[in-house]
N, C-alpha and C positions, 0 to 999 in steps of 0.2 A: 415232346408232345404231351405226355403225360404230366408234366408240373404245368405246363399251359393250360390243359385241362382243366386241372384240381384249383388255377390260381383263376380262371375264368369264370367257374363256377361258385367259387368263395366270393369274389368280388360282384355277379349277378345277385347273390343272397341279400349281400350287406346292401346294397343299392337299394332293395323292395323290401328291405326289412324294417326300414324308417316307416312310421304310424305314417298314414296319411291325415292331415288335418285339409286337406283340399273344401272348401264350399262351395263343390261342383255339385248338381241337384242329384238328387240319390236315384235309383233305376226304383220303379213304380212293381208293385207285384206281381206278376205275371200268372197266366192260369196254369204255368206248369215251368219245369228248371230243371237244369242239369247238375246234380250232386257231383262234388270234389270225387265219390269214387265209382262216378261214371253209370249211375242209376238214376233214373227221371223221378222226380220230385211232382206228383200232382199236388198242387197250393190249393185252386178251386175246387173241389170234389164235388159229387151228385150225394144231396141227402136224403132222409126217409123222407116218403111219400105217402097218401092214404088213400090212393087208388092204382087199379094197372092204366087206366091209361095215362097217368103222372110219371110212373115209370120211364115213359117214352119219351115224353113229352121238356121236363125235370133233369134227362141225362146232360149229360156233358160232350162236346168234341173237343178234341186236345191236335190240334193242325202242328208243325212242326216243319221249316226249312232247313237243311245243315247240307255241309260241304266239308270232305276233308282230303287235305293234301299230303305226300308221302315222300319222304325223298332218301332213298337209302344209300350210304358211301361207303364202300371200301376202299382202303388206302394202295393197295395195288390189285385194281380186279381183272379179271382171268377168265378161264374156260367156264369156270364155277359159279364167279363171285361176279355178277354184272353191279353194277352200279344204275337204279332205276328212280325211273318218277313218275307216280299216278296220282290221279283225283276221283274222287267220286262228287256226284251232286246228287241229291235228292230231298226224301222228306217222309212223313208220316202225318196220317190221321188216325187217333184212337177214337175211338167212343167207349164212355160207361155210360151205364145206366142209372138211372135212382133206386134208393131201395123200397121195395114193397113188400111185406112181410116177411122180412129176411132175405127176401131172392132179386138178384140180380146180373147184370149179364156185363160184357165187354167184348170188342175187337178193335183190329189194329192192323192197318193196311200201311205197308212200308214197300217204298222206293229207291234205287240206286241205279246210276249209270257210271261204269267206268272210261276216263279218260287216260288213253294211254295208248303211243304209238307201237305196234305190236312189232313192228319189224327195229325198233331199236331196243324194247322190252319185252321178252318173252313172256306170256303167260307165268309158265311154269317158275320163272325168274324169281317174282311177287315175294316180298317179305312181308311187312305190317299192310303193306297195299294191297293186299290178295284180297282182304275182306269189302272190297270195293265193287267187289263183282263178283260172278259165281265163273272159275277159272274151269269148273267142270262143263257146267252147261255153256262157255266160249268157245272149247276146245271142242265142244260135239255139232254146236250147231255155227259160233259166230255169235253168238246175242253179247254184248256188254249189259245189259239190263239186267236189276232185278227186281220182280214184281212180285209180292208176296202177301202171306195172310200169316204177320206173327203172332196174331193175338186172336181166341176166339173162346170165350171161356163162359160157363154159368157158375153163379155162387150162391152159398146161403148161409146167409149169417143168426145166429141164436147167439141167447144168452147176453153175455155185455160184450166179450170181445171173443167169440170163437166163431169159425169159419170154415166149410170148405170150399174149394175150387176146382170145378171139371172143364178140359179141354186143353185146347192150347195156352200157354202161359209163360210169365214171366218167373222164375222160380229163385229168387236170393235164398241162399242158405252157404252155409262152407264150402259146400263141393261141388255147388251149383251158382252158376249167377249169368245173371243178362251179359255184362260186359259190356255195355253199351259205348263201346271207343269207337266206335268203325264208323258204317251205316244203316245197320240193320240188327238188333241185339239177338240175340244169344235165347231161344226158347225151347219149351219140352211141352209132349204132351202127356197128361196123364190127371192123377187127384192128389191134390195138396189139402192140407187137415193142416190149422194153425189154431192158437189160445193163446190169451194172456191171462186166461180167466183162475189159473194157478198161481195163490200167491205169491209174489216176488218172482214172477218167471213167466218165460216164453218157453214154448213148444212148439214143433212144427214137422211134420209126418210128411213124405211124399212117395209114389208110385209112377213112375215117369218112363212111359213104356217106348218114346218116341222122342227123338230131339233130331233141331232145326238151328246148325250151325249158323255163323253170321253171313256167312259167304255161302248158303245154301237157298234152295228155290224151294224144293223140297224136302219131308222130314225125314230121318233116316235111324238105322239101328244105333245106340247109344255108346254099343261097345264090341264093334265089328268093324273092319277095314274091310273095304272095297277091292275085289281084283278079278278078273276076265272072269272067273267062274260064276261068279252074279251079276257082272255088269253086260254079260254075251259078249266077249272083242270076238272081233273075225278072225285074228289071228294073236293066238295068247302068247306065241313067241316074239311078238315085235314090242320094244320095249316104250315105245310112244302109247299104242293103248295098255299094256299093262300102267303107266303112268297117269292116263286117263281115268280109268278104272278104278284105281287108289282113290279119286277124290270122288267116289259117287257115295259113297258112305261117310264114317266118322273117319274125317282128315285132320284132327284139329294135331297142333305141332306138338300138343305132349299126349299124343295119341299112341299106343304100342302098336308097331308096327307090324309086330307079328300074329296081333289077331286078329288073321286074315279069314275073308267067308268060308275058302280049302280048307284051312288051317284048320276052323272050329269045326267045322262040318265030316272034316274025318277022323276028330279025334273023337266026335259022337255029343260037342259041345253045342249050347244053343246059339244060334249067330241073331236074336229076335230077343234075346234077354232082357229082363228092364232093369231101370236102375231104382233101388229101393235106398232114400235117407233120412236122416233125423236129426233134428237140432233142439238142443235143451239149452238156456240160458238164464241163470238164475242170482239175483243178489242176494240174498239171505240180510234177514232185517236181523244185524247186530248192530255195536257199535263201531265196528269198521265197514269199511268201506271196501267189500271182498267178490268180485265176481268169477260163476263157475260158467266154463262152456263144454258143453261134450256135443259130439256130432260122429256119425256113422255112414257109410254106406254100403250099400249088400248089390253086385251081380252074382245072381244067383248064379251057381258052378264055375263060378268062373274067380269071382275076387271078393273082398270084402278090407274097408278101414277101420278105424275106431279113434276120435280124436278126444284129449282130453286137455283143457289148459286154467293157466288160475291166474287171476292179476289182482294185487292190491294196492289200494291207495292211500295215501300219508297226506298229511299237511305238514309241509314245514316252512314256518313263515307264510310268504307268497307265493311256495313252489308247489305242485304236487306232486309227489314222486311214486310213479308206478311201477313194480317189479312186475313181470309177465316170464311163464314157464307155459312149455306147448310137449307136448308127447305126443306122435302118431305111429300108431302098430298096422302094420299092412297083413292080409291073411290069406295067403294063396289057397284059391277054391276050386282049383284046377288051371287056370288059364298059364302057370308057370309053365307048365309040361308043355303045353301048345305054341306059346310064342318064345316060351326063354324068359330069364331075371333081365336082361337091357330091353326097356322100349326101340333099339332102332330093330326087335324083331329078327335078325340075322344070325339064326340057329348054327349054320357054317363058320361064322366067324368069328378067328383066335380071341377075339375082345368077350367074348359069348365064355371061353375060359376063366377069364379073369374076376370071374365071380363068386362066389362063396358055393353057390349052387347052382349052375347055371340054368338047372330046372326046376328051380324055386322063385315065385315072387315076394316070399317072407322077406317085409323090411320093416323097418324103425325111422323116424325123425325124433330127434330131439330139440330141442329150441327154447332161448332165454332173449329177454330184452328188456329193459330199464329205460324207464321213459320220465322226460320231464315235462309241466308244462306251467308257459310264465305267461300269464293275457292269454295274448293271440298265439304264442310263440308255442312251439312243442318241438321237443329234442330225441331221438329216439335211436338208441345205440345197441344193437341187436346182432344173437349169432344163429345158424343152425346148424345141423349136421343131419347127413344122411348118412345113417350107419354102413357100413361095406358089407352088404348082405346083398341088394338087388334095388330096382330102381322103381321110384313110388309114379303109381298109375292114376291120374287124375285128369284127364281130357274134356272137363265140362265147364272151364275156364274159373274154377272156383281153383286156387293156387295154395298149397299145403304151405310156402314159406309166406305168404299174405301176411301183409302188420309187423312181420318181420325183418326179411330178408328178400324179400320180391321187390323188384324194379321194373319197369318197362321191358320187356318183352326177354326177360331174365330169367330162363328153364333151370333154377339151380336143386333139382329133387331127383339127382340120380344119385347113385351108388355111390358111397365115400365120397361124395361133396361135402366141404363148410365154409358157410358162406358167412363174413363179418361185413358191417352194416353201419353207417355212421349217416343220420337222417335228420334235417331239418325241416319246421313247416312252419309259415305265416297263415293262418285260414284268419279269415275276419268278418265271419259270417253266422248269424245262429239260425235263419229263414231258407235256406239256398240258395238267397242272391248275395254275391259278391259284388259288392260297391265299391272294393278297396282290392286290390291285386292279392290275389292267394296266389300262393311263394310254396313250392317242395320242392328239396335238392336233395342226394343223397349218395356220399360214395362207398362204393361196394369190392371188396376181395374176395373173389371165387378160390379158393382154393378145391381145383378137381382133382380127376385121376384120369389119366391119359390114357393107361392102359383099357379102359371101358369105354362104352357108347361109339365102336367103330374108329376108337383112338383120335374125335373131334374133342373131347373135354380138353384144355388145356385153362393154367391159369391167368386172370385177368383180372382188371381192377374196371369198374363201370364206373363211369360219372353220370346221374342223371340231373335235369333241373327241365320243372314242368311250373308253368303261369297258366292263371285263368282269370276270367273277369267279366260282367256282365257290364253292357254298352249302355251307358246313363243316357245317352243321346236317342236307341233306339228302344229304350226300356225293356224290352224282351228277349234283345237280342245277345251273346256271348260268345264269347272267344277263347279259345285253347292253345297254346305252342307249348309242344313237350319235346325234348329233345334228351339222346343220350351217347355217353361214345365209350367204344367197348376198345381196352387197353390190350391188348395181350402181351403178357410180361417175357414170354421168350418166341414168339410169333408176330409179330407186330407188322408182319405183312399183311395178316388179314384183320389186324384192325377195322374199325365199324365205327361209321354216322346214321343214326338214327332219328328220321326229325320229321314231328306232323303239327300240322294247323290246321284247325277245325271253329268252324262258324257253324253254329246254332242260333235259328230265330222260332221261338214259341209263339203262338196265335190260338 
């Protein structure tokens, strides 16, 4: 199965990797697009205006149809491992506004229904399909729906290009991002401070006292788990609502499990903490071609990162060759003592031993990757490692191995992992609309440690390969099928199919 794999996925590549010379009519602009890494692209924008009532009048709506489908397979499934299929359908409408002396405003009403037979897939079952629905509020009331307000924010802009942002929002930075795969992205509330107004660089400040998972209705604490003691169960020994309870807070899957509301609340920690980051990104006007990136994050008493990475660029011939090196230091601010060094949180158990300190969250990532790129084409061969210290905390869908070693739905940032990485891409796009099939395939070797994370790490080879393409027939409209299958090299009972199609139409 596994040469089948690797030979099915090499022969997909070479197939879309041929130029298209087709003179099919190209897709027409559209007032907004879905970026290769799953972030909305507004093309039309609202400009400066010279009155308030222009403001209103000048803004923009960005409507939006989408659909996605879920199909998970394991190769022999069991009590554990169901084998499921859901859809979601829905849509969004944003509004911006125009600018009027620097001030401006936005929101963003988002929709989803999940389909899915509950008596052949359990809720609780949901892999990549969970984010189709809010699996909390099913389980409480019944509803498949969800009806929300992701977006509600005022801004003001000074200067040529600085900015802040109050309310609800969409927040891209390293440790933070929309994610926008599902049907509903990925938001926080709080103040965002950004500039490009320093030479050669970006900056960008956040205080994000509140985040709105993709599968949530409501916003919740950023770095606190849910369990009977905040959520009220009737009975905190029945383990269906202690399971309940789990998702009414921060459930995201590389969430630590052990910092739970009990947990912080009697070690004397805050369970309402925010999350404080920073992104510095800068090219320095030499005569190379050299960028720096640093980014940080702080919950206060609880954790803190510090990320630092450098890439340079070369011309050789036609080729460009970029070397890339990544450092991340993790800083335990208390929350080691309260949950443990493993996210799966289980202070009792022997894998909780097998730690360096098992009441420390001191860890390190190191990371290198060497990139090519010819046209369209980019090659990208990459390792990291998570030092055998303790396992890195990042649950705001912003991924520490990203541009590396990250794959589709690929958790590889615990404790003595290293992950290698063998990446191809056709993008053929410089606007956001793809006229011509953009191509990423990529196979991947986890090497874990079994002895940690409750003895599920075990090693595996992933194949992924993801198409996308915007509809020349409906000009607005686009298509996504990602698909990936998980190897496991002495386990290959639980083997995994992971595969979604998703339709997007903007208006």
């Amino acid at each position: 199965m596994r040469r089948f794999a690797f030979t099915l996925m090499m022969l997909t590549v070479a197939a879309f990797a041929q130029e298209n010379n087709t003179t099919e009519p190209k897709v027409k602009l559209p007032k907004a697009t879905m970026l290769k890494n799953s972030t909305v692209s507004y093309i039309d924008e609202p400009k400066e205006v010279n009155s308030f009532q222009e403001m209103f009048s000048e803004g923009k709506f960005y409507g939006r149809l989408r659909s996605n489908t879920f199909y998970f397979w394991w190769k022999e499934p069991d009590a554990s491992h169901d084998i499921t299929l859901i859809s979601g359908a829905g849509g969004s409408v944003v509004y911006q506004s125009a600018i009027y002396s620097g001030f401006g405003f936005g929101a963003g009403l988002y929709y989803s229904h999940g389909f899915f037979d509950a008596k052949v897939d359990p809720a609780l079952r949901f892999k990549a399909g969970k984010d189709a629905f809010s699996r909390y509020s099913y389980l409480k009331t019944g509803n498949k729906n969800m009806a929300v307000l992701g977006q509600a924010y005022m801004r003001y802009d000074w200067w040529n290009a600085t900015s802040i942002i109050a309310g609800r929002q969409l927040v891209e930075s390293f440790y933070t991002k929309s994610n926008d795969t599902k049907m509903i992205p990925n938001t926080f509330d709080g103040l965002v401070f950004q500039t490009e107004d320093i030479p050669d660089s970006k900056l960008q400040l956040a205080y994000l006292q509140r985040q709105k998972l993709r599968d949530h209705v409501e916003a919740h604490a950023v770095l606190m788990r849910g369990d009977c003691a905040s959520d009220g169960c009737f009975d905190d020994t029945d383990p269906v609502q202690q399971g309940i309870a789990a998702l009414s807070e921060n459930d995201d899957s590389a969430m630590h499990k052990g910092l739970t509301y009990s947990r912080l609340n009697a070690a004397g920690k805050p369970t309402d903490a925010p999350l404080i980051t920073g992104d510095f990104h800068t090219t320095p006007d030499t005569d190379y071609s050299f960028d720096i990136d640093a980014s940080f994050y702080v919950v206060p008493k609880l954790i803190s990162q510090a990320m630092l990475e450098f890439n340079y660029e070369m011309q050789l011939g036609g080729v460009r060759i970029i070397p890339g090196v990544r450092y991340i230091k993790q800083f335990d601010l208390g929350a080691g003592e309260v949950g443990g060094a493993s996210i799966s949180g289980d202070l009792n158990a022997t894998n909780q031993r097998n730690y360096k300190d098992y009441n420390s969250l001191e860890s390190q990532m190191v990371a290198a990757r060497l990139v090519f790129k010819v046209k369209n084409y980019k090659f990208n061969f990459a390792y990291t490692n998570i030092l055998d210290e303790a396992d890195l905390v990042t649950p705001w869908r912003g991924f520490p191995t990203s541009g590396y070693t990250r794959s589709m739905g690929r958790y590889n940032w615990r404790a003595n992992t290293k992950s290698y990485r063998a990446e191809f891409v056709r993008c053929t796009s410089t606007d956001g609309i793809y006229n011509d099939i953009y191509v990423q395939a990529s196979v991947m070797y986890q090497d874990e440690d079994a002895s940690k994370y409750g003895g599920a790490n075990l090693d595996s080879f992933y194949y992924y390969t993801g198409f996308m393409q915007n509809i020349a027939a409906l000009d607005n409209a686009q298509w996504r099928f990602r698909v990936g299958y998980q190897d496991y090299v002495e386990a290959n009972v639980i083997n995994n199919l992971d595969t979604r199609f998703e339709l997007n139409y903007f208006f």
